[in-house]
C-alpha positions in Angstrom: 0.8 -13.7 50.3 4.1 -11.5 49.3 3.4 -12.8 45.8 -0.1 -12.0 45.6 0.3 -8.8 47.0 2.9 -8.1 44.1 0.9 -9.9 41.6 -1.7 -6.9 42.2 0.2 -4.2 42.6 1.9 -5.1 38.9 -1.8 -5.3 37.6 -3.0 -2.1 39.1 0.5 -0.2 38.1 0.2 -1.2 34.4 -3.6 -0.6 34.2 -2.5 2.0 35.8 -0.3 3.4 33.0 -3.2 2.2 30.2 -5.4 4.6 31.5 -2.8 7.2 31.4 -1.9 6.8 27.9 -5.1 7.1 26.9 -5.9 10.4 29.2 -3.0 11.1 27.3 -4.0 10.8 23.6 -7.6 12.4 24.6 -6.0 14.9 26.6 -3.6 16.3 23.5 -6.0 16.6 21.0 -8.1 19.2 22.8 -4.4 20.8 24.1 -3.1 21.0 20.5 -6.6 23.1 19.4 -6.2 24.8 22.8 -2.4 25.8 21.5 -2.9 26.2 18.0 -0.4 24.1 17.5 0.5 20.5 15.8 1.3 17.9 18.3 2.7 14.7 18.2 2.6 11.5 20.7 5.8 9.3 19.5 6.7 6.0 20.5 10.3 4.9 21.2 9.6 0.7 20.2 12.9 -0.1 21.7 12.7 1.8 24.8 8.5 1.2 25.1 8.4 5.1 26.0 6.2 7.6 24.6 7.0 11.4 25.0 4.6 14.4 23.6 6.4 17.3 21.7 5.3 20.3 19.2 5.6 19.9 15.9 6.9 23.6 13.4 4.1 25.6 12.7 1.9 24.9 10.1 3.3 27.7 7.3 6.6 27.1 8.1 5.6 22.7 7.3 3.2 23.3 4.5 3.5 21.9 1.1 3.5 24.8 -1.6 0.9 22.7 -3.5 -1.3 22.3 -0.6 -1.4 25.9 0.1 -2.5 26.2 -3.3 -5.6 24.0 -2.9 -6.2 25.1 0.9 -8.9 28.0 -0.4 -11.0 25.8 -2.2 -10.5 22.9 0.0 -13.1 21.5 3.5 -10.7 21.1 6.8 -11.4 17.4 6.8 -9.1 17.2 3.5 -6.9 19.6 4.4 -5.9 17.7 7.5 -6.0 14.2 5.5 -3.5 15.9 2.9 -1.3 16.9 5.8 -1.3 13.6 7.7 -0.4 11.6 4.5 2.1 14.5 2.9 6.0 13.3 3.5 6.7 16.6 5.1 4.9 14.9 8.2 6.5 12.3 9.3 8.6 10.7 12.5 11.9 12.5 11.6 10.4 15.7 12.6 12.2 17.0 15.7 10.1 17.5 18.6 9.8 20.5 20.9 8.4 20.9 24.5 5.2 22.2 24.4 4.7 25.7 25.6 2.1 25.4 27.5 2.6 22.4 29.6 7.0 21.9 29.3 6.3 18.9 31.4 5.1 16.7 29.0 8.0 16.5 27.2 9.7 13.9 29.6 9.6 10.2 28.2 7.0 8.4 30.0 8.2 4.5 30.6 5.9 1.8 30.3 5.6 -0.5 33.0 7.8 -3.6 32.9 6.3 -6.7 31.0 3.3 -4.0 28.8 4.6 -3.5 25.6 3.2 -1.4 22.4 3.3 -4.0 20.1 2.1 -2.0 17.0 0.9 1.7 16.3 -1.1 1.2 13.1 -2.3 4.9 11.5 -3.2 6.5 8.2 0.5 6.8 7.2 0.9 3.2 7.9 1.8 0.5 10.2 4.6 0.7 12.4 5.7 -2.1 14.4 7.6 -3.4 17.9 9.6 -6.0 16.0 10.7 -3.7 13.2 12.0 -1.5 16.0 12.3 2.3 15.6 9.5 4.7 16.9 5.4 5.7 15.6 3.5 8.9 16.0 0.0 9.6 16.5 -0.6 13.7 15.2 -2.8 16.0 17.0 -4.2 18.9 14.6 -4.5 22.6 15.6 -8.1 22.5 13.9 -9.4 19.7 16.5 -8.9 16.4 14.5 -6.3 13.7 14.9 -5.6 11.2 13.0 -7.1 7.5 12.9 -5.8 5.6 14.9 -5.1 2.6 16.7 -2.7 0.8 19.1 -2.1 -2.9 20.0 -0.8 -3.3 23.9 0.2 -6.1 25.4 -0.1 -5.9 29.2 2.1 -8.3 31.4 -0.6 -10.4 32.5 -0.6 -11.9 28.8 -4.3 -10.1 28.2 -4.3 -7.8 25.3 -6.0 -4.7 24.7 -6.8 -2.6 21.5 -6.8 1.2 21.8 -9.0 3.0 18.9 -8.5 7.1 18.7 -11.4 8.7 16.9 -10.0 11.4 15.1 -13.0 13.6 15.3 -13.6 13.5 19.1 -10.0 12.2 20.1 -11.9 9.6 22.6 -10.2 6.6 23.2 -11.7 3.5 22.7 -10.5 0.3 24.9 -11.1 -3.3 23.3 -9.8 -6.4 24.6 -7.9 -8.2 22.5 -5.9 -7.5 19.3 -8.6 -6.2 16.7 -7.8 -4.1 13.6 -9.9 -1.3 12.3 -10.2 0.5 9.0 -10.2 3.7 7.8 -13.5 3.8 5.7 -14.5 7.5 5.9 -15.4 8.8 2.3 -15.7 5.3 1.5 -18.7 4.1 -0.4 -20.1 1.1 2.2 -22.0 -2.1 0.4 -24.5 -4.1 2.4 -24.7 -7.9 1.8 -27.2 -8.0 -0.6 -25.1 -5.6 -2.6 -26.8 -2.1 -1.7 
């Protein structure tokens, strides 16, 4: 009985923490518009932590070229060019947000779940190549693609998918990959 009741109690704690992290990722990209500020959700591989910061301001991380280009160009490719620009990347250091200091503390994963891979426009980043990822939250109500492979300590995995133009936070089981394909010209199968 002891090690039922302890069999559920690790389920519930770790879907528990799931739910969380993806309140979490929802939760900062309508905080970063509300801000006006660039946030970031890293995670440490090697501690399997994740902490929120604030990323500089946008003049003071802005590319000179893309300034240049930033009158004649839509938000949706300004905020591409920023995700994919070098200036943005993991190195950045992270400060507590203004608004809400509190997220700044490192929030551990339950023992046994694991991030396995963070896979985003910039690239894929992953557990066994240690190190950290991070998942950026615009000021102008767009996040990046997104999506995260979690293994939970039951064995079952789960897939989180972040739409970048609603920041919802899609749950699939399983490990599934997604593509990027917006902009994309799309073909049917009978070649349309």
């Amino acid at each position: 009985l002891i090690g039922a009741r302890t069999g559920a109690f690790g389920y519930w704690k770790s879907d528990g923490a799931l739910r969380r992290l993806r309140e979490t990722i929802e939760f900062l990209y309508h905080q970063s518009a509300a801000d006006q500020a660039y946030y970031q959700l890293r995670f440490n591989f090697g501690a399997q932590s994740y902490q929120v910061g604030v990323l500089r301001t946008e003049e003071e991380a802005a590319d000179p070229n893309l300034i240049a280009v930033a009158s004649d160009a839509g938000t949706l490719t300004l905020e591409l060019s920023a995700y994919l620009n070098p200036t943005y990347n993991i190195d950045e250091t992270l400060i507590p947000p203004p608004s809400i200091p509190s997220l700044a503390e490192p929030v551990q994963l339950p023992e046994g779940m694991t991030v396995e891979a963070a896979h985003t426009m910039r690239g894929e980043f992953m557990r066994r190549d240690g190190g950290t990822a991070a998942l950026f939250f615009s000021p102008r109500g767009f996040s990046e693609f997104a999506y995260l492979h979690i293994q939970m300590p039951s064995g079952r995995q789960v897939t989180l998918l972040v739409n970048p133009f609603t920041g919802l936070t899609e749950q699939h089981d399983g490990f599934q990959d997604f593509e990027w394909s917006y902009g994309k010209n799309q073909t049917t199968s009978d070649g349309s």
